[in-house]
PDB file with one MODEL, atoms N, CA, C and O in Angstrom:
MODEL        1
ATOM      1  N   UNK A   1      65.905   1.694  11.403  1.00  0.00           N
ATOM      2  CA  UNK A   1      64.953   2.412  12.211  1.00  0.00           C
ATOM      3  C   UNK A   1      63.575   1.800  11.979  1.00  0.00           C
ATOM      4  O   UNK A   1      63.299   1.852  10.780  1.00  0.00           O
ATOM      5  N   UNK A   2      62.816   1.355  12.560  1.00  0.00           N
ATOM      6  CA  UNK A   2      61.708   0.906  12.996  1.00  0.00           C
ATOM      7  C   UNK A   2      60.825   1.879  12.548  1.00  0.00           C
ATOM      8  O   UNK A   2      61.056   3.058  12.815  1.00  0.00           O
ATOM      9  N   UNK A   3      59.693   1.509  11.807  1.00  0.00           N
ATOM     10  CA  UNK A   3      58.195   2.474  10.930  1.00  0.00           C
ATOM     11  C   UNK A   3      57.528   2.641  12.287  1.00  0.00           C
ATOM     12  O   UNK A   3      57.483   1.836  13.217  1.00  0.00           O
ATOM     13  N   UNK A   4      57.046   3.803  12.199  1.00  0.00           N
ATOM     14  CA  UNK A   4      55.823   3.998  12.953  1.00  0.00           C
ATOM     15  C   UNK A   4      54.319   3.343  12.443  1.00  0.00           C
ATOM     16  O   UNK A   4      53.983   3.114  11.281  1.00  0.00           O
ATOM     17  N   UNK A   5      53.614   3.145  13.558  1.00  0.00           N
ATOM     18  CA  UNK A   5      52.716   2.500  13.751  1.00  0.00           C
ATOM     19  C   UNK A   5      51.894   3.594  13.214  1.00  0.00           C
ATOM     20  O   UNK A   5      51.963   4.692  13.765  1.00  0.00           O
ATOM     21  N   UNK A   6      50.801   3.346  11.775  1.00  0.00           N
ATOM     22  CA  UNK A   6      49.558   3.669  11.732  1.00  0.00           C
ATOM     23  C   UNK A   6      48.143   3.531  12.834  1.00  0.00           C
ATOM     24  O   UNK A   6      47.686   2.388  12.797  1.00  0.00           O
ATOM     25  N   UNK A   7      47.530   4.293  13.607  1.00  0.00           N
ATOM     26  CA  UNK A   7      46.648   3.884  14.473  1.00  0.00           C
ATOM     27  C   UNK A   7      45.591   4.643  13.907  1.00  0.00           C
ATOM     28  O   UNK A   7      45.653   5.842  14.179  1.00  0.00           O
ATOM     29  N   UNK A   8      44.501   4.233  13.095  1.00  0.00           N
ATOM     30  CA  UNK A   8      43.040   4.488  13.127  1.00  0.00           C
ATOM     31  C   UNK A   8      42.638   5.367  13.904  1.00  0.00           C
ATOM     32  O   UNK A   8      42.789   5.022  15.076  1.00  0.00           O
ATOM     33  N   UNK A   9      42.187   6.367  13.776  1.00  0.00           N
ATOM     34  CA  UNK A   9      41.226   7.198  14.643  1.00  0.00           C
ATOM     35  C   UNK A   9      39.881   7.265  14.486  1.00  0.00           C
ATOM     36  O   UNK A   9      39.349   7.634  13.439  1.00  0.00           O
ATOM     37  N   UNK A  10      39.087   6.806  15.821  1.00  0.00           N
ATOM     38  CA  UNK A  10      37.122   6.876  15.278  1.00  0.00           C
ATOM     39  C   UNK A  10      37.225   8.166  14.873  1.00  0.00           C
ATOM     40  O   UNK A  10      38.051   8.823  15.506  1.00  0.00           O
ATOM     41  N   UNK A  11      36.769   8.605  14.202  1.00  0.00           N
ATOM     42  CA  UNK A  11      36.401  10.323  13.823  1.00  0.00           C
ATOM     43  C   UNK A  11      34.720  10.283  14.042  1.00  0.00           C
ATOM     44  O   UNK A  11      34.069  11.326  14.109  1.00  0.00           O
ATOM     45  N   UNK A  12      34.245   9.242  14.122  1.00  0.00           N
ATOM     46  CA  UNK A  12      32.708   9.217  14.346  1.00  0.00           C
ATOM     47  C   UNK A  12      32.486   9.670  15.730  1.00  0.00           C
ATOM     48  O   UNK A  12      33.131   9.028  16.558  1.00  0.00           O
ATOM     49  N   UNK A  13      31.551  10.850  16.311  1.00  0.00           N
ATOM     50  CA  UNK A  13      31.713  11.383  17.437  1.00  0.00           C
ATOM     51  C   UNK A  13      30.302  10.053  18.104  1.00  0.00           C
ATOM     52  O   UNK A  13      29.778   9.304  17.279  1.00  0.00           O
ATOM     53  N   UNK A  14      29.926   9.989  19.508  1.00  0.00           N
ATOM     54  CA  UNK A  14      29.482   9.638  20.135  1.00  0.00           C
ATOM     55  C   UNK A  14      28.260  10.152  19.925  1.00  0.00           C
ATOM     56  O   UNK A  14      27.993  11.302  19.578  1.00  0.00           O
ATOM     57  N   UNK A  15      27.456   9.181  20.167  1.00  0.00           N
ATOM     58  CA  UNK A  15      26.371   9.388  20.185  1.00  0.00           C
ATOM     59  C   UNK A  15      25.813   9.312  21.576  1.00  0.00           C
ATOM     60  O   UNK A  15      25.808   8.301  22.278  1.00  0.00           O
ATOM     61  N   UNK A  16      25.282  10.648  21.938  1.00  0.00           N
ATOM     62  CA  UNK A  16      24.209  10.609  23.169  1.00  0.00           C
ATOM     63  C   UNK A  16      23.288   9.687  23.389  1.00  0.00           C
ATOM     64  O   UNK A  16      22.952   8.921  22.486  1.00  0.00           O
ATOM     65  N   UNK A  17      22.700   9.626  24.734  1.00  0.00           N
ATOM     66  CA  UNK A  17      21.649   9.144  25.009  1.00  0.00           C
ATOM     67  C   UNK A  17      20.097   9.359  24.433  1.00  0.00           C
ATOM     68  O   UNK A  17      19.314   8.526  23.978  1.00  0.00           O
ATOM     69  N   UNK A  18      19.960  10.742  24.621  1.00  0.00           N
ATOM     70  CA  UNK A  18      19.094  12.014  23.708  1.00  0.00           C
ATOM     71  C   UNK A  18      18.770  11.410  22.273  1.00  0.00           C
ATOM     72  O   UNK A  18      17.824  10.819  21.751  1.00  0.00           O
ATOM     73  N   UNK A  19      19.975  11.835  21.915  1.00  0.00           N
ATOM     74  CA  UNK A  19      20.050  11.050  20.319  1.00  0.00           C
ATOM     75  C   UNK A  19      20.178   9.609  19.530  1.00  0.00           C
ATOM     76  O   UNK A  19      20.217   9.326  18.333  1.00  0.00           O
ATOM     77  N   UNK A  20      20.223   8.847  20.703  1.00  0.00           N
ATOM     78  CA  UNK A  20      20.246   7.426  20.244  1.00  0.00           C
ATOM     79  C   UNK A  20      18.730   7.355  20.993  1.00  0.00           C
ATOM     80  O   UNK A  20      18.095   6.447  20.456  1.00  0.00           O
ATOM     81  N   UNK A  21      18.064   7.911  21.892  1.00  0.00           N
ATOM     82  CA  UNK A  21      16.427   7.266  22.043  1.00  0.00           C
ATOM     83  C   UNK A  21      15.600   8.197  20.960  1.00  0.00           C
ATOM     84  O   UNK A  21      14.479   7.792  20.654  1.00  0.00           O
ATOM     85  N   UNK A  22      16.069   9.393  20.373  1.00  0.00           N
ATOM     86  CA  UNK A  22      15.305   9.805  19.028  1.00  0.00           C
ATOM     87  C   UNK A  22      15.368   8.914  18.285  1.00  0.00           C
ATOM     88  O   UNK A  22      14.226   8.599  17.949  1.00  0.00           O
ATOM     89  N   UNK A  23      16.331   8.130  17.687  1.00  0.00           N
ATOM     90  CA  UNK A  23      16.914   7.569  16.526  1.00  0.00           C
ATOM     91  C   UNK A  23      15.594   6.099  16.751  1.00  0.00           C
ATOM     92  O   UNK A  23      14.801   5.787  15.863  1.00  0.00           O
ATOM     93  N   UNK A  24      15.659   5.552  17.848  1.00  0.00           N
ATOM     94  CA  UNK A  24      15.167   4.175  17.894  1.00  0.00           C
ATOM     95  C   UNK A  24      13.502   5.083  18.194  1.00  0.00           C
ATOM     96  O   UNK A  24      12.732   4.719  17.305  1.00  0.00           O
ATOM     97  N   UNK A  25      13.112   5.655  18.735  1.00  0.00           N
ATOM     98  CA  UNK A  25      11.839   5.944  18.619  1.00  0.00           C
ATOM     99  C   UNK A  25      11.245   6.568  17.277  1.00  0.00           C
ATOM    100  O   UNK A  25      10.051   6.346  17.072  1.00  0.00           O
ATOM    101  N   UNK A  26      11.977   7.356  16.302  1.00  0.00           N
ATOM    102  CA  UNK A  26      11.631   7.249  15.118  1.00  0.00           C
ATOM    103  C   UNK A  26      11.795   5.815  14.368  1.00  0.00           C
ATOM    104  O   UNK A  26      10.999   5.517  13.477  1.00  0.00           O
ATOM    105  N   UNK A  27      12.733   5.028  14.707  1.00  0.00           N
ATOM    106  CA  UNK A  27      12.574   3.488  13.847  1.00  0.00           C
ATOM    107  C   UNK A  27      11.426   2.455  14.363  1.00  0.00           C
ATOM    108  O   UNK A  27      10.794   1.687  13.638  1.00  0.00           O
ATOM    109  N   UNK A  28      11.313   2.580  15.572  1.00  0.00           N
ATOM    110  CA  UNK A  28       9.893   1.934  16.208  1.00  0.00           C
ATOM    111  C   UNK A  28       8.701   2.509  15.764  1.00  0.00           C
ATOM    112  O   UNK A  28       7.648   1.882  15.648  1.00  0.00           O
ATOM    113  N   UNK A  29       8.871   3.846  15.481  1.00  0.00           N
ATOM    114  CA  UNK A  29       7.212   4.511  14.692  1.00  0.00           C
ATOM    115  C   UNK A  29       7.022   4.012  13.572  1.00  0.00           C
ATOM    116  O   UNK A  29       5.980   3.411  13.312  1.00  0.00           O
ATOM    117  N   UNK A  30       8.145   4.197  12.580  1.00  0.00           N
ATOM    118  CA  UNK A  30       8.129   3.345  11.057  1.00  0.00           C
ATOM    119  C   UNK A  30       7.766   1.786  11.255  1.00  0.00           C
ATOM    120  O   UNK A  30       7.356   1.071  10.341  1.00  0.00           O
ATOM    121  N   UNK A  31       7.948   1.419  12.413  1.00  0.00           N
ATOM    122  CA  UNK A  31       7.398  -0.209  12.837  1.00  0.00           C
ATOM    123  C   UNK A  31       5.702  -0.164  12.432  1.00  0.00           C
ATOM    124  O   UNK A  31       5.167  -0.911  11.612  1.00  0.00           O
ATOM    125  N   UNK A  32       5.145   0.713  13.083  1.00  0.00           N
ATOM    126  CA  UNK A  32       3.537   1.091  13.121  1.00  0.00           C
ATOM    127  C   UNK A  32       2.737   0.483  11.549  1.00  0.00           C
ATOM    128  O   UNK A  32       1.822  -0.334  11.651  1.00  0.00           O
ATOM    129  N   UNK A  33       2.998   0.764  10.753  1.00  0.00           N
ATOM    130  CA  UNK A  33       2.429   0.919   9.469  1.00  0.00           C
ATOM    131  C   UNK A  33       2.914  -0.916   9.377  1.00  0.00           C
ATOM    132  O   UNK A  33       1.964  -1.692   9.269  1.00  0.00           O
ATOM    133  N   UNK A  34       4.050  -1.404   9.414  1.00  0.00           N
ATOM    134  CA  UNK A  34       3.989  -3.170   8.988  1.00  0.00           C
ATOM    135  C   UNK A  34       3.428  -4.038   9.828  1.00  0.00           C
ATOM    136  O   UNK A  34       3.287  -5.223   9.526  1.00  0.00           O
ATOM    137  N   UNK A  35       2.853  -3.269  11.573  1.00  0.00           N
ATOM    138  CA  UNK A  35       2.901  -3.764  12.134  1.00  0.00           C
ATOM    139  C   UNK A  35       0.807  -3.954  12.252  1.00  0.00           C
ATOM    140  O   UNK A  35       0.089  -4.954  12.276  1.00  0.00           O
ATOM    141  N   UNK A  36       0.571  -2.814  12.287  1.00  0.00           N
ATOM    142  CA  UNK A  36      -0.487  -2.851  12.008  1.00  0.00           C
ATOM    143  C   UNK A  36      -1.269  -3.775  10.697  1.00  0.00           C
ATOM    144  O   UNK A  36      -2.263  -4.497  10.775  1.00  0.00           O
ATOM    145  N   UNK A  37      -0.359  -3.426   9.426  1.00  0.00           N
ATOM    146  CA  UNK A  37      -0.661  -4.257   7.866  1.00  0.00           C
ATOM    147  C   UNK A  37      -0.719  -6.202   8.355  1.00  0.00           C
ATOM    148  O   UNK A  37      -1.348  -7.182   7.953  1.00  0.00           O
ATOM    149  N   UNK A  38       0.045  -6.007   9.124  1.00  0.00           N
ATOM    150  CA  UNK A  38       0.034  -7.627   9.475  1.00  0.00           C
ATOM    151  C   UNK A  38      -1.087  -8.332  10.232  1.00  0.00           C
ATOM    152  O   UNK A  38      -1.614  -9.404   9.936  1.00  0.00           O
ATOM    153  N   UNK A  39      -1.417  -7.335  11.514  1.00  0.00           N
ATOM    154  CA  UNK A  39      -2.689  -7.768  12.558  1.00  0.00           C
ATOM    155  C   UNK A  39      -3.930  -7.828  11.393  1.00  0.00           C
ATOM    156  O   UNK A  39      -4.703  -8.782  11.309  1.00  0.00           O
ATOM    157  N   UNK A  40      -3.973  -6.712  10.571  1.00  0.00           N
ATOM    158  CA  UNK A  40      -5.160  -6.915   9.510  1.00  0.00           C
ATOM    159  C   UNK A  40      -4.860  -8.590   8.699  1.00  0.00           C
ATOM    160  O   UNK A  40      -5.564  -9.573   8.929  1.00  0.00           O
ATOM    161  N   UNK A  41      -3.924  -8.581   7.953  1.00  0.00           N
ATOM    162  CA  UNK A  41      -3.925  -9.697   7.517  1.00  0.00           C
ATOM    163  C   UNK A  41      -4.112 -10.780   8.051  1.00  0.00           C
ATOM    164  O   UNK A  41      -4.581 -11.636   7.301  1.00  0.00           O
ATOM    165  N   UNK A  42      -3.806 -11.248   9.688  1.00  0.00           N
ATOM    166  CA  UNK A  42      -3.917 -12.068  10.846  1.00  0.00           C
ATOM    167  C   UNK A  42      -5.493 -11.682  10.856  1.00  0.00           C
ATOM    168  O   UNK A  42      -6.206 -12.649  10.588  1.00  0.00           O
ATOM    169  N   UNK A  43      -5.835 -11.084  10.981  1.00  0.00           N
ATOM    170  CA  UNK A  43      -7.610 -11.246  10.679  1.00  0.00           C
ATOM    171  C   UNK A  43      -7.951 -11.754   9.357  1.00  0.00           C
ATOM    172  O   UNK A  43      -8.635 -12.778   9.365  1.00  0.00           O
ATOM    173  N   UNK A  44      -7.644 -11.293   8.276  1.00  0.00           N
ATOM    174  CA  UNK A  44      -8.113 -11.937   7.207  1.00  0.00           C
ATOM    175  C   UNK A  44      -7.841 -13.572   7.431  1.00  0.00           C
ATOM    176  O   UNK A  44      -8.827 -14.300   7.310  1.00  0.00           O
ATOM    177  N   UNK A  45      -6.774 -14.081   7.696  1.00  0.00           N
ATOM    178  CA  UNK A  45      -6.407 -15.666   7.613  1.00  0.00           C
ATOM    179  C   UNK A  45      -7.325 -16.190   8.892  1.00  0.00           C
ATOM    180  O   UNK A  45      -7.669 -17.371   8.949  1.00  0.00           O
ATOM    181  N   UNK A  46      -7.727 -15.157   9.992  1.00  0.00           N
ATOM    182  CA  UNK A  46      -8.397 -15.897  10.672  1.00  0.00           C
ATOM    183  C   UNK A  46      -9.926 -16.153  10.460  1.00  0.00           C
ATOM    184  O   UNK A  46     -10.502 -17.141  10.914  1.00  0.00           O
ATOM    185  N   UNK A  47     -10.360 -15.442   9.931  1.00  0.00           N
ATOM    186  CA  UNK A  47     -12.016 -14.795   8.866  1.00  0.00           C
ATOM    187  C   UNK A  47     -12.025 -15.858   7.905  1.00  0.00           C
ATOM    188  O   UNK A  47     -13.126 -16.304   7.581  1.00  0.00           O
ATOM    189  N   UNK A  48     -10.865 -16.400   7.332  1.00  0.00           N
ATOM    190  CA  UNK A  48     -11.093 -17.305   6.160  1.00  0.00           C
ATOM    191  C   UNK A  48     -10.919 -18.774   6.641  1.00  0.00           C
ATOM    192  O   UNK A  48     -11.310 -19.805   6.095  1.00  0.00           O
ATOM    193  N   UNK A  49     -10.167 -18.591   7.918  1.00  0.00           N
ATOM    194  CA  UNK A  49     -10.157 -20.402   8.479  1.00  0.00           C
ATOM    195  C   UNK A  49     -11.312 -20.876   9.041  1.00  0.00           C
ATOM    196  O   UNK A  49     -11.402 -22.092   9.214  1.00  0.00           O
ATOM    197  N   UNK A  50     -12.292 -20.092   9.386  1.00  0.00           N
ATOM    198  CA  UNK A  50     -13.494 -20.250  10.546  1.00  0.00           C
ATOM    199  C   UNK A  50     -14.446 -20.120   9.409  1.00  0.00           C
ATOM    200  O   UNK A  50     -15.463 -20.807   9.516  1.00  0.00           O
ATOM    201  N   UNK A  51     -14.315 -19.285   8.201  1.00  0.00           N
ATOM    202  CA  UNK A  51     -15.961 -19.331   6.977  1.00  0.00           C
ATOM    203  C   UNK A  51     -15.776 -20.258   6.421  1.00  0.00           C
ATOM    204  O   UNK A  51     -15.101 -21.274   6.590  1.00  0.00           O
ATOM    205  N   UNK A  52     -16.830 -19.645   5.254  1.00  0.00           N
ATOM    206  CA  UNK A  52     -17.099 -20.502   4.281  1.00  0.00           C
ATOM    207  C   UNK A  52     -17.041 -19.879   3.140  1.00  0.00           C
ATOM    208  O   UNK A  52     -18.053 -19.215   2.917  1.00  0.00           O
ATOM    209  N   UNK A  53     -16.215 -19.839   2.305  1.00  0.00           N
ATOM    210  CA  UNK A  53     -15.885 -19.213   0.968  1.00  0.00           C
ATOM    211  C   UNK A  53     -16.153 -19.729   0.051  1.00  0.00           C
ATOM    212  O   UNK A  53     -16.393 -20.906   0.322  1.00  0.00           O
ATOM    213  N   UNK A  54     -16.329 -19.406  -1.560  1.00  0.00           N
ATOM    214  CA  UNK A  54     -16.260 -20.602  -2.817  1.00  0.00           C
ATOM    215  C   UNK A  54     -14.870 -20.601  -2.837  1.00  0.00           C
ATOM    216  O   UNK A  54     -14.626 -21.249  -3.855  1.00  0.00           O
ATOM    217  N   UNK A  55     -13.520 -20.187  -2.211  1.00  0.00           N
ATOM    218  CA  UNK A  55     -12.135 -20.318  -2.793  1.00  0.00           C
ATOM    219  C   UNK A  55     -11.874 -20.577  -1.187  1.00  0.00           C
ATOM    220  O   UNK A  55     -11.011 -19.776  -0.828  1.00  0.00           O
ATOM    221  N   UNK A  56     -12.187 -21.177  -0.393  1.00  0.00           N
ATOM    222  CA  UNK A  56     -11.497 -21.750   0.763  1.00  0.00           C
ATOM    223  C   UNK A  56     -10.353 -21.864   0.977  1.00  0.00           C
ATOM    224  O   UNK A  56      -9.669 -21.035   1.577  1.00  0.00           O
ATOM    225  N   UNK A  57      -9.951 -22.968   0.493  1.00  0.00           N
ATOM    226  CA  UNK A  57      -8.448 -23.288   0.196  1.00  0.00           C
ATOM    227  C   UNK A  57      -7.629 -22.354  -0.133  1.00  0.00           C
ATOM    228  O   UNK A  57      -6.737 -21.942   0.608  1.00  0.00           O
ATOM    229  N   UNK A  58      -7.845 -21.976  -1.180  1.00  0.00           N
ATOM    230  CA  UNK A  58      -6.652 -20.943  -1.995  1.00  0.00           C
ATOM    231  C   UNK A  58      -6.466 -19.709  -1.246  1.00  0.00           C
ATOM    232  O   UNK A  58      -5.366 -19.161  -1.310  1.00  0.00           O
ATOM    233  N   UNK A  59      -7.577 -19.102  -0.408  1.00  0.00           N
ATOM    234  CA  UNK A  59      -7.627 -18.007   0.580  1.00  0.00           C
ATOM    235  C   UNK A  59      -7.395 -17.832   1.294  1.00  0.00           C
ATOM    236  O   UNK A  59      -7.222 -16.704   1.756  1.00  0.00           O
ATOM    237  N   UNK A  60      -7.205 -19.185   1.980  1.00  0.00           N
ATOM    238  CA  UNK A  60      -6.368 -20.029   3.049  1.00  0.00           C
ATOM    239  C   UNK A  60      -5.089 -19.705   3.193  1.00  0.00           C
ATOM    240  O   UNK A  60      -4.548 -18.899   3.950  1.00  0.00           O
ATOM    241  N   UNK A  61      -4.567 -20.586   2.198  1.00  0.00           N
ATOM    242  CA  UNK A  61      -2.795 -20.740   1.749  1.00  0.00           C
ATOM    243  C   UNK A  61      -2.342 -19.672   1.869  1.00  0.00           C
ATOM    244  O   UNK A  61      -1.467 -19.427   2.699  1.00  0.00           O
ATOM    245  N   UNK A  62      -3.131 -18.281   0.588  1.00  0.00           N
ATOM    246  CA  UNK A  62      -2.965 -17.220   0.258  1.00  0.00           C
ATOM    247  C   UNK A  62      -2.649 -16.338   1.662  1.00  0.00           C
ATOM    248  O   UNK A  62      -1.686 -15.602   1.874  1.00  0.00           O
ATOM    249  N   UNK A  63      -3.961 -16.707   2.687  1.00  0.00           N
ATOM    250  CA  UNK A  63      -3.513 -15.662   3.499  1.00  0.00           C
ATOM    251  C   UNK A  63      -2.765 -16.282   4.884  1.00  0.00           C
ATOM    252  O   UNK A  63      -2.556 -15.539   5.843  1.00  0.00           O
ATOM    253  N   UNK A  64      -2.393 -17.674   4.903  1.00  0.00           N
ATOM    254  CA  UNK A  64      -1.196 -18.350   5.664  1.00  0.00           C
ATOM    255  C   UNK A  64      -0.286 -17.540   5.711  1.00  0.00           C
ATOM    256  O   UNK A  64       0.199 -16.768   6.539  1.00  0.00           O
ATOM    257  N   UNK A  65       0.008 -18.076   3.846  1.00  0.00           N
ATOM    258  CA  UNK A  65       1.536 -17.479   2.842  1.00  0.00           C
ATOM    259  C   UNK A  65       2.249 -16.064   3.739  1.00  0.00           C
ATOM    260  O   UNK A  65       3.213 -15.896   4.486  1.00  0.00           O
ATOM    261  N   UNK A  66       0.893 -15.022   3.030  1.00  0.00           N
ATOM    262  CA  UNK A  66       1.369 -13.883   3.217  1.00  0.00           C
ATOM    263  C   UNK A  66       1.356 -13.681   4.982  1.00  0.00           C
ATOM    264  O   UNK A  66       2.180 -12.846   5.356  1.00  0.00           O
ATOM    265  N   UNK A  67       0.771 -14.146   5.776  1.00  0.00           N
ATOM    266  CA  UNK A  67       0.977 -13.705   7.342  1.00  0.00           C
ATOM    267  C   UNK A  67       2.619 -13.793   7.644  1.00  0.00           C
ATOM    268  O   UNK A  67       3.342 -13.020   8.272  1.00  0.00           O
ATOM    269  N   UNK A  68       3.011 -15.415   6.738  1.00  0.00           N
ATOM    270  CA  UNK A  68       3.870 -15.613   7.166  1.00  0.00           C
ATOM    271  C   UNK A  68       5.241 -14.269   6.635  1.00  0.00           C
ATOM    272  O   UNK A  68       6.092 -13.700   7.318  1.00  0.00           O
ATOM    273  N   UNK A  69       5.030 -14.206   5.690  1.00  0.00           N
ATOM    274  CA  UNK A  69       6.286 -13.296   4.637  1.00  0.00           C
ATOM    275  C   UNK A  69       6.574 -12.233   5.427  1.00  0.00           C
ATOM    276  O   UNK A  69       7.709 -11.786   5.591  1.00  0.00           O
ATOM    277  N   UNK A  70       5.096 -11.610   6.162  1.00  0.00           N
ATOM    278  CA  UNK A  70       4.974 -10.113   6.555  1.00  0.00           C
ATOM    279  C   UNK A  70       5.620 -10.135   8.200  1.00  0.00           C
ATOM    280  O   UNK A  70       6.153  -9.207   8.808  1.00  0.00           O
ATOM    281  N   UNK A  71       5.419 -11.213   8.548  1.00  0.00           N
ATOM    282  CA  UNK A  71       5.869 -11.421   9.887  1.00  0.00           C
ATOM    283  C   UNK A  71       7.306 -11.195   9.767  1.00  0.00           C
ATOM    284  O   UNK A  71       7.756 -10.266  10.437  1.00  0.00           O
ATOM    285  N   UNK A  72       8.453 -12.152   8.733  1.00  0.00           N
ATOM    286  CA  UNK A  72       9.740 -12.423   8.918  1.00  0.00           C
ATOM    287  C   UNK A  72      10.406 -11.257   8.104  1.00  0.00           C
ATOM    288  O   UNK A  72      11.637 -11.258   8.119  1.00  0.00           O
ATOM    289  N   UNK A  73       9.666 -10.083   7.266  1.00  0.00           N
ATOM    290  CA  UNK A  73       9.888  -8.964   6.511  1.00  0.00           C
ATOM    291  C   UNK A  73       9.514  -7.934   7.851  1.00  0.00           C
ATOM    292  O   UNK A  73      10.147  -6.902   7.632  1.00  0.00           O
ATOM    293  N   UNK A  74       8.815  -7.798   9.038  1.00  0.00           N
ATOM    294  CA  UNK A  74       8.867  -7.156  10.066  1.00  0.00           C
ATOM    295  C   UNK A  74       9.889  -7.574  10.932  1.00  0.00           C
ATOM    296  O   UNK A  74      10.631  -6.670  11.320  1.00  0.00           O
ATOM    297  N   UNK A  75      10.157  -8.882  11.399  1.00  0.00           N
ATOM    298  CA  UNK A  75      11.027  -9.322  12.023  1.00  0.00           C
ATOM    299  C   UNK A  75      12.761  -8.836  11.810  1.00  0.00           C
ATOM    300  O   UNK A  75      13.625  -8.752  12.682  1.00  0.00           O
ATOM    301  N   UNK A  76      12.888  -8.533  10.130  1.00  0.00           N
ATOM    302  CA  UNK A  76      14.327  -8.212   9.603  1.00  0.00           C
ATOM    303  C   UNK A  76      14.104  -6.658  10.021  1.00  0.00           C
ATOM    304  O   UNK A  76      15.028  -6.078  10.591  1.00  0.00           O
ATOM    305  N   UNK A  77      12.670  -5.857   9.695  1.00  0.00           N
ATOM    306  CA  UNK A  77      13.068  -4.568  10.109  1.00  0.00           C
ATOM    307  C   UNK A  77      13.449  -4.188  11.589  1.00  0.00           C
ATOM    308  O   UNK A  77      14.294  -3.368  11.950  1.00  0.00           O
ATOM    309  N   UNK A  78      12.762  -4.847  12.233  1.00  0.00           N
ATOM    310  CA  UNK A  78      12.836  -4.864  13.756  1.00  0.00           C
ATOM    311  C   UNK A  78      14.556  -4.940  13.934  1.00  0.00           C
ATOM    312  O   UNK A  78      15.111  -4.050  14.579  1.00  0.00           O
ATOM    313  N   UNK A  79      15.126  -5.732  13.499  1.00  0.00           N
ATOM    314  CA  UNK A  79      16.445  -6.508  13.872  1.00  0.00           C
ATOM    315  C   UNK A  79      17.640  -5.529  13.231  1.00  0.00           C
ATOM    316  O   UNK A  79      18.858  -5.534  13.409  1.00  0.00           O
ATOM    317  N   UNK A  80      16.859  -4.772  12.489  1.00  0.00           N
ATOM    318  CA  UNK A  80      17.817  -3.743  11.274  1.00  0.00           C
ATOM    319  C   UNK A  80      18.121  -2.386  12.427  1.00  0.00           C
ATOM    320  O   UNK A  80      19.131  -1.683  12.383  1.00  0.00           O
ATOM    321  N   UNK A  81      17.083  -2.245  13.351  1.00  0.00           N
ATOM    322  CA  UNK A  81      17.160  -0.903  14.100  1.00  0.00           C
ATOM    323  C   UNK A  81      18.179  -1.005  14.850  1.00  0.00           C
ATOM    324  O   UNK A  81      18.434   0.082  15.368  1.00  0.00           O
ATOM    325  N   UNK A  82      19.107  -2.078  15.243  1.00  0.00           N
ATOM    326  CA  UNK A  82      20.459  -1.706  15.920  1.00  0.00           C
ATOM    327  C   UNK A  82      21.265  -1.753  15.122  1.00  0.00           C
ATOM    328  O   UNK A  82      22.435  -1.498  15.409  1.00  0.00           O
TER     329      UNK A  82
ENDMDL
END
């Protein structure tokens, strides 16, 4: 006699429309705070490429560096919300 077939059942119910545009509009608000921290820093690197500092260079790099980190650390959160 031949086994019956185990078949998986989703038990995870569906998610609405309602409730999947809450879900992504609360993860797009939590966007606000890295997204904003970054445009500031994009001013600082741009404030330090156009002056004149005694640490030029290093303020430079420093705030290259970090534009760059904060960008691809927003970019993973962005990409995390689906």
């Amino acid at each position: 006699m031949a086994k019956a077939i185990k078949t998986r059942t989703n038990t995870k119910l569906a998610e609405s429309e309602e409730q999947r545009n809450l879900r992504r509009s609360n993860a797009f608000r939590d966007l606000e705070t890295p997204i904003f921290e970054l445009y500031l820093m994009a001013e600082i690197a741009a404030e330090v490429a156009v002056g004149e500092h005694e640490d030029q260079d290093e303020l430079r790099d420093f705030a290259i560096y970090r534009v760059g980190e904060m960008a691809r650390n927003l970019k993973a959160k962005y990409l995390a919300i689906e």
